[in-house]
Structure formats: C-alpha cells, structure tokens
N, C-alpha and C positions, 0 to 999 in steps of 0.2 A: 504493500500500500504506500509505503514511502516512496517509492521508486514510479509508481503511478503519478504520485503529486508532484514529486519535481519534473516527471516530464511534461508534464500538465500545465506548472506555475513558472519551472524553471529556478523556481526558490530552493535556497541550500537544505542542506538533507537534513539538519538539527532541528532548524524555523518546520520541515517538512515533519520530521516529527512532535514537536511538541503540539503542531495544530492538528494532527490528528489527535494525540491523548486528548485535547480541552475540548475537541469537535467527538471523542468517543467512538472512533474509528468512523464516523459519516463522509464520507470523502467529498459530498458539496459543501458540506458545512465548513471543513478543515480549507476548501480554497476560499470560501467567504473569509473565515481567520488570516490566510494568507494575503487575501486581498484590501482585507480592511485594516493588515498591517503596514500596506506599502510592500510586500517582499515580492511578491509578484511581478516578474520580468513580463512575462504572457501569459495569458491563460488559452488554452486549445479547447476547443468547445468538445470536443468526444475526449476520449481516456488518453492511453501511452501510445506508443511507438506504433507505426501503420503493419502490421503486417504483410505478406506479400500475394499476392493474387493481379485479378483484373476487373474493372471495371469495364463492362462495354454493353453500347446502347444500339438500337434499330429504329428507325421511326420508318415507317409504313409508304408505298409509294404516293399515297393520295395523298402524303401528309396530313391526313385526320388524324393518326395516332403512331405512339411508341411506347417503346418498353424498355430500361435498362435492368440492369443485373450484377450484384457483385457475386465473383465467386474468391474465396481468398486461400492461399495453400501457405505452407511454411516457409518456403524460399523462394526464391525468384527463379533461380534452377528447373521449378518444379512447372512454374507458373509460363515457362519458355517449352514447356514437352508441349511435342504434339497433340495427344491425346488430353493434354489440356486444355488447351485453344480449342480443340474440336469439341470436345464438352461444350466450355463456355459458349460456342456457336450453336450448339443444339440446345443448348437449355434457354437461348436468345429466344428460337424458334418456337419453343414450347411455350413462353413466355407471351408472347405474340398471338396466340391459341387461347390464353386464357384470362377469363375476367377478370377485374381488377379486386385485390383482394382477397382470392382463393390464395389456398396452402399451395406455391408451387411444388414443393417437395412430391406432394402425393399426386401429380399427375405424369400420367404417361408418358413415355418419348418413343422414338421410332424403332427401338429395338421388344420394344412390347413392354418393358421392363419400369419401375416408376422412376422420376428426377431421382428419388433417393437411394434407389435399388442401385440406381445407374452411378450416382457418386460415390457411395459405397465401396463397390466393383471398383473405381475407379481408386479410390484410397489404399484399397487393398494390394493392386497391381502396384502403383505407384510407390507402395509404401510412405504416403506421407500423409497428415491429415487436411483434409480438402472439406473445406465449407463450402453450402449456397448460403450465402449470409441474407442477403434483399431482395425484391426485385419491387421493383413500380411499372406503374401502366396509366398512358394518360390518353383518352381517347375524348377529342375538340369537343368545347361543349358549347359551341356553333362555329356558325363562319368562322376562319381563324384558319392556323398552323402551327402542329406544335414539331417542334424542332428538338435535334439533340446535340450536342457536345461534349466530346471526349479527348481528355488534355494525360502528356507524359507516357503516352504508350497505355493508358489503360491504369493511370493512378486517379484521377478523377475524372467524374462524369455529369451530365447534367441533363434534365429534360425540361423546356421550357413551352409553354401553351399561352401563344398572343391572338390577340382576339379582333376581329374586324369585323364590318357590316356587310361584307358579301366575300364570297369566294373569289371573286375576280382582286378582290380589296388584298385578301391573303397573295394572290400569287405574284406582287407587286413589286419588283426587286428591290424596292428600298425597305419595303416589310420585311421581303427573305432577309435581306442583310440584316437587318436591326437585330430580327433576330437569333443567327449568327451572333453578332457584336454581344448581346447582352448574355447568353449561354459563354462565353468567354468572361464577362464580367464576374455572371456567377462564380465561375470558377475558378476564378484568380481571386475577387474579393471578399468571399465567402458568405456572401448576403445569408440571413436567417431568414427575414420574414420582408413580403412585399411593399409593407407599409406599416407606419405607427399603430393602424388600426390593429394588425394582428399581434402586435406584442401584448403576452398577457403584463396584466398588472401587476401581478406579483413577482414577475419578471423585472418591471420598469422598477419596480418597493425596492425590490434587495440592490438593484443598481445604486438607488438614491443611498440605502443604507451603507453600501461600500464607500460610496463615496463621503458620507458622514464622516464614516469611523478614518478614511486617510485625513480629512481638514482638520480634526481632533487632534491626528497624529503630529500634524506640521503646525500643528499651534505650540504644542509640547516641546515641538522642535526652534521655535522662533523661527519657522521661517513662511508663517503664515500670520499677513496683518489684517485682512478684512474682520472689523468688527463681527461677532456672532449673529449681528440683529439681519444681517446681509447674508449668512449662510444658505437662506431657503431661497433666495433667488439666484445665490452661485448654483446651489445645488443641482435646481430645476436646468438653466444654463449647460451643466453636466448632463444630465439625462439626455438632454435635446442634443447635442453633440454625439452621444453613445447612439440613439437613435440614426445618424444619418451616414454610421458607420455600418451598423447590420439592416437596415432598410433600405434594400435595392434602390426603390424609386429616389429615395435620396442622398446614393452613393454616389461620388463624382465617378464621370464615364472615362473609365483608361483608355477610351478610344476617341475620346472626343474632351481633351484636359478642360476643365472652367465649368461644364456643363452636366446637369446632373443626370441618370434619367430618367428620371420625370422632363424635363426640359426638351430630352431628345424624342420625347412620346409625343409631347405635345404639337413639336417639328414635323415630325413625321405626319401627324394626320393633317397637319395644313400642307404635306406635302402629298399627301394622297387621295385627299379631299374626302376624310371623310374618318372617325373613329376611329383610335386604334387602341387595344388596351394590353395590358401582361395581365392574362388570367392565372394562373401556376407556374412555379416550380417545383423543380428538387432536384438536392447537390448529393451526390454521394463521391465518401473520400474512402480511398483505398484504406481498408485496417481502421477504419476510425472507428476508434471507441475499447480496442480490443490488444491487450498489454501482451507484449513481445518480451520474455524473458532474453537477460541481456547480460551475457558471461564478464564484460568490463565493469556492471555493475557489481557482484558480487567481489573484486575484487577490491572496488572502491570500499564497501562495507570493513572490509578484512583490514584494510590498510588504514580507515579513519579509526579502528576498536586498538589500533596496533597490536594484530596479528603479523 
C-alpha cells in the first residue's frame, strides 16, 4: 500500500506511510492527508504503475458506432505474440456483436468457445496471466459520429460521440477533424468529465477541502498573507481553476493554443451552419488502476530499514 501511494502522490515513503496509519489503511483518504499536507508532487487518478497489454478501439463503417477494449498481460513481451494481437482482434469483433453493457466475458467467439474459455486457453498456452479488463460500446444517439483514438501503440485509447442536426452535418470534414482533434485532447489531457455540470459535489467538497487544509498549511508557514476573511473567495477561485483542468469543454485546445473547446465548438457550428455538440466520452489508460509489483522497490525498502 505504501508503494501504491507514492506512485500515486509521488510523496516520500515515511509522509507515504504515516498517512496511511492516521487514514487507517483507506488509501483515498491517506492521499487526501497527502494532499492536504502539501506533499503531493501528482496525484494519478487510477492506482500504481500501468501494466502491460493493449488498448485498441473499432468504430463501425457508418460511423454510428464503436467499441474499445483493454486486454492487459504481464509484459510487453507477451502483449507483442501473435496470438495476442489476434485475441485482442477477435474479442474487438465480438465486442462489436454485443450490446452495451453485457458481461463480455461470457459471450461466444468464432471458435464456439466463450471470451473467457478462449483467454483462459490462451493464459494457459502462453503461460502468463492475461486479462479482458473493459470494454465500452457507444452507438450515436442521433445525427452525429462517434469517432475513436488510439495513442502509443495501444497504451491509451478513446471513444468520442459528437452530435449534429443531420447526417450530412456529421460527414462535414471540419466535424471529422474536430473530432479527431478532440479524441487527441482527451488523450493527452486526461479530461474526466464534459463539463462542470457533471462533476459530483462531493467531488468539487473534498477539492475545496484540500485546498483549505494547504492555505492553513502556508499560513503556518509564513508564506501565506491573504487575511482568512478572503479565504472563501481564494478558495472558490481554486475550484474554478481545478474545474477547467478536468472539464474538456474548458480545457485549452493543444491544437489550437489560447482557445478553449468550448470556443472551438462554438466555431465550428458557425462554421457548419448549424449545431454541433460533444455528446460522450471515455478514456481508457493502459494498466490504470492496477499495481505492478516492482523488484527496485523492495530493495529501496531493505536499504531505507538498513538491511
């Protein structure tokens, strides 16, 4: 769990465990302690170190729909066999077959056998252990085109569904591209949620509270002068910043610097004459969330007990 948190916060291994004992082994709570002490270099939104596998998406020739998929294996080694990749392609395909939100696991594939019968089989051969960790399925929920994007060889992946008032509207090349551009965005700037409206509250609370417990910290410090009567409008101030960091529409566009997109949404339909909106996402990261035991770590342990 120590090893979880610093690769999580990036915070030293001592700060990493004392806020697990006073968080009780809770590991959200232990990075709120990390973060509402300041010790926090980064925080990663899923767990430790990525495993290795692939990410890979299909979007449909009508573009009405797609599907991604992660499958993850132990090494990279494993994730380059052939009979890897041809999995991954067959379970795309079975994926493509199936409504959204069935167990893919328990449905067929071509050999008569199920996704799981067939990974199994395949762990077994391979000798190594092989996950179907996700998959999604987004099929247009009108006019529109949802688009995919797959960055690093199959390390992240993205499916995006933008929305227009006719099909003629989707097949528009400044449509295609935008969306393009913004499955790149997602990708590179990790948007969580489409807009303010989707952030829960209790999400926006704990930010506010983070950011309390650092102004507290740098007041202790002297190096914070704002009177306390001014702290709930800093505060507020923070949030709305945090906000235009994981809120796509109010991310600045790395393809278009100064501009955010929202601004480039709004371009667009004056340039298309006529609506255009981002209805969904989803970003999947290779191994996120899912802790990679790490032989340099154990040594670092050994050598800070002076072993």
């Amino acid at each position: 769990m120590v090893k979880e948190l610093r690769e999580r916060t990036q915070a030293g291994m001592s700060d990493c465990k004392a806020a697990l004992v006073e968080a009780e082994g809770d590991m959200e709570k232990a990075i709120e302690i990390i973060q509402k002490k300041g010790l926090a270099k980064s925080v990663k939104r899923a767990g430790a170190a990525a495993t290795e596998g692939e990410v890979r998406a299909l979007v449909f020739a009508s573009g009405k729909a797609g599907v991604m998929v992660e499958v993850n294996s132990q090494t990279d080694f494993v994730a380059r066999n052939d009979s890897f990749v041809a999995f991954v392609g067959d379970l795309l395909q079975v994926a493509s077959k199936t409504t959204p939100g069935a167990n893919l696991s328990e449905q067929p594939m071509g050999s008569g056998k199920t996704v799981e019968e067939t990974r199994a089989e395949l762990s077994g051969t391979i000798g190594e252990n092989i996950q179907v960790r996700r998959w999604e399925r987004f099929d247009a929920q009108g006019p529109g085109l949802v688009h995919s994007y797959v960055h690093m060889g199959g390390k992240i992946g993205v499916l995006i569904e933008v929305g227009t008032e006719s099909d003629a509207a989707a097949s528009h090349e400044a449509v295609v591209r935008f969306a393009d551009d913004t499955a790149m965005q997602i990708a590179a700037m990790s948007a969580q949620f489409l807009d303010r409206s989707q952030v829960p509250a209790d999400t926006l609370e704990k930010q506010g509270e983070i950011f309390l417990a650092l102004m507290q910290k740098e007041k202790e410090e002297g190096t914070l002068k704002a009177p306390e009567a001014s702290w709930p409008k800093i505060i507020e101030g923070k949030k709305s910043k945090w906000c235009t960091e994981v809120c796509l529409l109010e991310q600045e566009s790395i393809i278009v610097p100064g501009s955010s997109i929202a601004k480039l949404l709004e371009q667009l339909s004056k340039d298309v004459g006529s609506p255009v909106s981002i209805r969904r996402f989803t970003r999947f990261e290779r191994g996120e969330g899912i802790s990679k035991k790490s032989d340099d770590f154990a040594a670092e342990v050994a050598k800070m007990a002076g072993a």
